[in-house]
VOLUM-783792 format. One line per 4 residues: number of its first residue (from 1); their letters; for each residue z, x, y of C-alpha. Coordinates in steps of 0.2 Angstrom, whole numbers, plus 5000, padded with zeros to 4 digits. Layout:
BEGIN
NUM) A) Z:X:Y | ...
***
This chain:
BEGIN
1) XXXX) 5072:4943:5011 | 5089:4938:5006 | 5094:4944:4990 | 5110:4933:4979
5) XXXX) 5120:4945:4967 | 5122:4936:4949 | 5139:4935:4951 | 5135:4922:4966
9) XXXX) 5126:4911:4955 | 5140:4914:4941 | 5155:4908:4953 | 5142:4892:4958
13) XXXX) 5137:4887:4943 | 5145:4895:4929 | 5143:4909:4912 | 5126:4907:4906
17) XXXX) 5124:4909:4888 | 5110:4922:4893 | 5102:4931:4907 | 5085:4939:4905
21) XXXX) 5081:4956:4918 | 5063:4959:4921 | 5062:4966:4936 | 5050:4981:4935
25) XXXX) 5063:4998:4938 | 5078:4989:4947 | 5088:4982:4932 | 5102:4992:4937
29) XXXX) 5104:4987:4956 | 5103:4969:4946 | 5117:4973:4933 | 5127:4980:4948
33) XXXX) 5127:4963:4954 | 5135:4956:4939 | 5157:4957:4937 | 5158:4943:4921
37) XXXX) 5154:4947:4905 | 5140:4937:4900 | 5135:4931:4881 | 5118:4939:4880
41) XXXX) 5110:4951:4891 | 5093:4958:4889 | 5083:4970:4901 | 5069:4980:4899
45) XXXX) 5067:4999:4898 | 5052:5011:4902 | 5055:5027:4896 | 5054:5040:4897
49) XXXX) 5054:5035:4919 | 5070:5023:4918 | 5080:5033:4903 | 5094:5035:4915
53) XXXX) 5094:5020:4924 | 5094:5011:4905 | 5110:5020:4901 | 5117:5017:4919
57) XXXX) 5115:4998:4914 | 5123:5000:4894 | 5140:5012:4903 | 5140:4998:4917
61) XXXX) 5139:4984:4904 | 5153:4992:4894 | 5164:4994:4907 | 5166:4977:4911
65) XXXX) 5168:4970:4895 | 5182:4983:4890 | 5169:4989:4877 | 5165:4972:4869
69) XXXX) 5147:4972:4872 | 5136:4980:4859 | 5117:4983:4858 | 5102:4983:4851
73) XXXX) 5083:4989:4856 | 5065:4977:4853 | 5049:4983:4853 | 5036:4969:4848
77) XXXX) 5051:4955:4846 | 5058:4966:4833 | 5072:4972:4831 | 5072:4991:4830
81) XXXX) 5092:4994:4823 | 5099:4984:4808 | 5116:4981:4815 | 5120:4981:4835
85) XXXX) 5130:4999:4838 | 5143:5002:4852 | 5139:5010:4868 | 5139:5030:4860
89) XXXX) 5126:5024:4848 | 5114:5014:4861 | 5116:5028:4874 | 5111:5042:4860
93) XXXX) 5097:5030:4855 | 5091:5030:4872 | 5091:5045:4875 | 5083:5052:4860
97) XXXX) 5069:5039:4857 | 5049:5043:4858 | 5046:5025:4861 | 5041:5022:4878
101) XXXX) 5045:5004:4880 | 5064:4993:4873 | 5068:4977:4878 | 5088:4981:4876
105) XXXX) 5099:4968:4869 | 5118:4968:4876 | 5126:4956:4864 | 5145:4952:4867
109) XX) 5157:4952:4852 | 5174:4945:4854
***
């Protein structure tokens, strides 16, 4: 099986306005795959399993924005924060959360 990094698809076709991850434990080896900052990311989280791949992905999506993305957590297409927080705020929600399930929301601000 042949598998295409985003970034390929990124140099062909261009930044999309928003790329969905739903791929059951590997979102990280997928966010690896991305250089561009893009719009609007969201990828899932199963905690407490994945806790540290989900913060893997919020550092690795910081650093390539310079620290322009920010985020936010959804459980039943809800919004859990009021605001969007930097990456601190996300990580320590992460890592403090009784909730076993987010859909994280990488938002970028210029």
């Amino acid at each position: 099986m042949t598998v295409e990094k985003i970034e390929n698809y990124i140099k062909k076709y261009g930044v999309p306005i928003y790329i969905k991850i739903d791929v059951e434990g590997y979102e990280y080896e997928v966010i690896q795959g991305l250089e561009t900052a893009v719009p609007l990311i969201s990828l899932e989280a199963n905690l407490p399993e994945f806790k540290q791949e989900s913060v893997n992905c919020i550092t690795y999506l910081s650093n390539i924005s310079k620290d322009k993305y920010v985020f936010n957590f959804t459980t039943n297409n809800s919004f859990i924060l009021i605001n969007f927080v930097p990456m601190n705020e996300a990580v320590k929600f992460i890592t403090t959360t009784e909730l076993r399930y987010l859909e994280i929301y990488a938002k970028l601000v210029k």
